[in-house]
C-alpha positions in Angstrom: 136.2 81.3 92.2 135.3 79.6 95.3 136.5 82.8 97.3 134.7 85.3 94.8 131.4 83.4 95.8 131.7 83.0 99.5 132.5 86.9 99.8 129.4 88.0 97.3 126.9 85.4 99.4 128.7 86.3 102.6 128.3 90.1 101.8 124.5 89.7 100.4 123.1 87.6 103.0 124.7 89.9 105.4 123.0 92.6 104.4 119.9 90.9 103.7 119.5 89.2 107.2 119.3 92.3 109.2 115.9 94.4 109.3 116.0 98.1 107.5 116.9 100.0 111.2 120.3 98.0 111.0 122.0 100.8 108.7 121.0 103.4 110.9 122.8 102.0 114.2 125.6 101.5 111.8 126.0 105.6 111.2 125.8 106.0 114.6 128.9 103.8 115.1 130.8 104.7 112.4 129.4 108.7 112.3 130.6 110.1 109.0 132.3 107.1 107.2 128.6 105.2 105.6 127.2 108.6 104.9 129.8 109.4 103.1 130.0 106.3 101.1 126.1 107.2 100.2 126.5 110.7 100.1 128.9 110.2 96.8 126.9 107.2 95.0 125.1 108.6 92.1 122.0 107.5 90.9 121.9 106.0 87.7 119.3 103.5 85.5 120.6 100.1 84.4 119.3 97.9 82.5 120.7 94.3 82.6 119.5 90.5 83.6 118.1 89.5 87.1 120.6 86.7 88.3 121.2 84.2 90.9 124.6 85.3 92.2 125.2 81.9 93.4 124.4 80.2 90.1 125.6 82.3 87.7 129.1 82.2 89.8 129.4 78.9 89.8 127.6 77.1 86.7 128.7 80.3 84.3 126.5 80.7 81.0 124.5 77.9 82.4 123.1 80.1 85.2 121.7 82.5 82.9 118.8 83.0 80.8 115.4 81.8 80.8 116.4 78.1 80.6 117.7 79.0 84.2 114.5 81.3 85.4 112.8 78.8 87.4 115.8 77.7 89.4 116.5 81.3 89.9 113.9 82.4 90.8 113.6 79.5 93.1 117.5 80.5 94.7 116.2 84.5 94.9 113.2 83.7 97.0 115.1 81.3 99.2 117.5 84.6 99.9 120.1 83.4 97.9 122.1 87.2 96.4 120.6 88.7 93.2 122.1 91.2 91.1 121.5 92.9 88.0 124.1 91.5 85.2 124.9 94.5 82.9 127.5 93.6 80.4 130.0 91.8 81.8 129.2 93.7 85.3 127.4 92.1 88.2 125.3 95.0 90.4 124.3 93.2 94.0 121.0 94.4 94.4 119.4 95.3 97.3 116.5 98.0 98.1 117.0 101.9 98.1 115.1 101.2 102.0 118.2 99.2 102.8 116.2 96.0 102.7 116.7 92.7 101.0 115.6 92.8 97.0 114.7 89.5 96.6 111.2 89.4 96.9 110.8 92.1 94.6 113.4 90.4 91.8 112.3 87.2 92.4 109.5 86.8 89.7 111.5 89.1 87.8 114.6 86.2 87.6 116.1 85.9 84.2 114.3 88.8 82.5 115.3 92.1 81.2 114.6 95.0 83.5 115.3 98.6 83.9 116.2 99.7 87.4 116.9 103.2 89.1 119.0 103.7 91.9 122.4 104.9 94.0 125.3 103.0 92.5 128.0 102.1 94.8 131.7 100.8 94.3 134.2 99.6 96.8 136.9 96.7 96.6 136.0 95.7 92.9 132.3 95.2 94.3 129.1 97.4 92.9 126.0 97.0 94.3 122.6 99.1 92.9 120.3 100.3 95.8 117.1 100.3 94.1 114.8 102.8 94.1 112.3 101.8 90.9 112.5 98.3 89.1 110.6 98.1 85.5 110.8 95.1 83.2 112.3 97.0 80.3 110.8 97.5 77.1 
């Protein structure tokens, strides 16, 4: 469990640390290989739970819910990962501008909402680049 975290806050913070241009020098490096990636994610609407990564990963149940919103939304704003828990799947979130999602999920932590945006699969890992973000109804 202890390896599943560090690689989802490892990966998350990762992406989140660097500003928006960041993906764009990383095409020109690797021409052909990210577009691609993006160029076969498929937009899609979810609808699932904004979590904590961090909490949910390591206190379970516990890190969920709206017993758990204020420490979440505490974690989110401090830059700790967020997804969107649909099901039994977590979606790392970030923004369909390649920037961080947690000020926009923040508030939103522990509620239902409805996002749009390219879904994206690779080493058991799916992440939602967000496009819209609704509390749903």
């Amino acid at each position: 469990m202890r390896h599943v975290v560090g690689v989802l806050v490892g990966a998350t913070l990762a992406a989140s640390a660097g500003p928006a241009w960041a993906h764009e020098e990383h095409r020109e490096g690797q021409a052909g290989e990210a577009s691609a990636h993006e160029a076969a994610a498929e937009e899609q609407t979810l609808t699932g739970e904004v979590v904590d990564v961090f909490c949910y990963l390591s206190h379970g149940k516990e890190g969920l819910g709206q017993g758990h919103a204020g420490c979440a939304k505490k974690c989110i704003k401090s830059g700790l990962p967020v997804a969107i828990k649909v099901g039994d799947q977590l979606y790392l979130a970030t923004l369909a501008s390649h920037e961080a999602a947690n000020a926009k999920l923040a508030e939103l932590a522990a509620e239902l909402v409805t996002v749009r945006g390219k879904v994206m699969e690779q080493d058991g890992q799916h992440l939602i680049a967000i496009s819209h973000v609704e509390r749903a109804q």
